[in-house]
N, C-alpha and C positions, 0 to 999 in steps of 0.2 A: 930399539925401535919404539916401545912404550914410553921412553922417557924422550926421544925426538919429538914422540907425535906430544906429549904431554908439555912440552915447550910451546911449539907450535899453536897448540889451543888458550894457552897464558898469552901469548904473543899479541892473538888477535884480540883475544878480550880488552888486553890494554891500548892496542890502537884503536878498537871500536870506543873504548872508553873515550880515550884522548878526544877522538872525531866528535865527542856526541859531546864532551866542553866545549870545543870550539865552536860547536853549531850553537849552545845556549847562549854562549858569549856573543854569538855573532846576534842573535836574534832579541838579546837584550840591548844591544847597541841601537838594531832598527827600532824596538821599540822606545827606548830615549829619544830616540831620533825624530820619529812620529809624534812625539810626545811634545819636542821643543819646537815644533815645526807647526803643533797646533796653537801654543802659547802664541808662537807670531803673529799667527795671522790675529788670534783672539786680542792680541798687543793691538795692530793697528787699527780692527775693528773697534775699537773701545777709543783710541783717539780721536777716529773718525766722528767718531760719534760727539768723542766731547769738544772738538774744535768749531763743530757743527753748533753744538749750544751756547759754546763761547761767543761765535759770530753773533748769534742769534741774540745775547743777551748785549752787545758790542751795539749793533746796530739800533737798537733800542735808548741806546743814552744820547743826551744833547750833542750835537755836531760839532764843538772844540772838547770836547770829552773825547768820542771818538777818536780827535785826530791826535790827541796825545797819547790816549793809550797805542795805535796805530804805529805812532811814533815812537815808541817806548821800546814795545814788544816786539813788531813786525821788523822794524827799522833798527832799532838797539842805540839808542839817542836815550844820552843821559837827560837829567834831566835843566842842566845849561844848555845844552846845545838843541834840547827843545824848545825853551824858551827863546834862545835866538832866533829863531828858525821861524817863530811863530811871532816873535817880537811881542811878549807878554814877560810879566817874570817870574822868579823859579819858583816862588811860591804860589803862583797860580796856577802854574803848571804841577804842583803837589796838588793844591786842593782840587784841580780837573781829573 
């Protein structure tokens, strides 16, 4: 009976064990989780921002400057096919 009940008490110790890994495990996972989830947002907060100062500095340059950058970035026109397009040539569409 001593050595039943003495089993017995090893038994739960090891499954309380076992339980009390899986719960660290599990609660290291949420906090990764929390963790990657705050990067995102701070990700697109931070683009926001600088696509905002992009515009900002965009709109500020001469208006065939503009449209080539416009044209470049937004659109993804090399830089022959902006030159056609604007009927200027490739090198002025470098130097804009």
């Amino acid at each position: 009976m001593i050595k039943s009940t003495k089993s017995a008490i090893i038994h739960y110790y090891k499954e309380k064990v076992k339980h009390a890994q899986v719960s660290t495990t599990d609660l290291a996972i949420l906090e990764n989780a929390n963790h990657e989830n705050k990067l995102v947002e701070h990700n697109l907060v931070a683009t926001q921002f600088l696509e905002e100062d992009i515009e900002t500095v965009v709109a500020k340059l001469p208006q065939k400057c503009q449209k080539v950058y416009r044209l470049s970035r937004e659109n993804h026109l090399n830089t022959k096919e902006i030159a056609a397009q604007m009927k200027i040539s490739p090198k002025t569409v470098k130097n804009h």
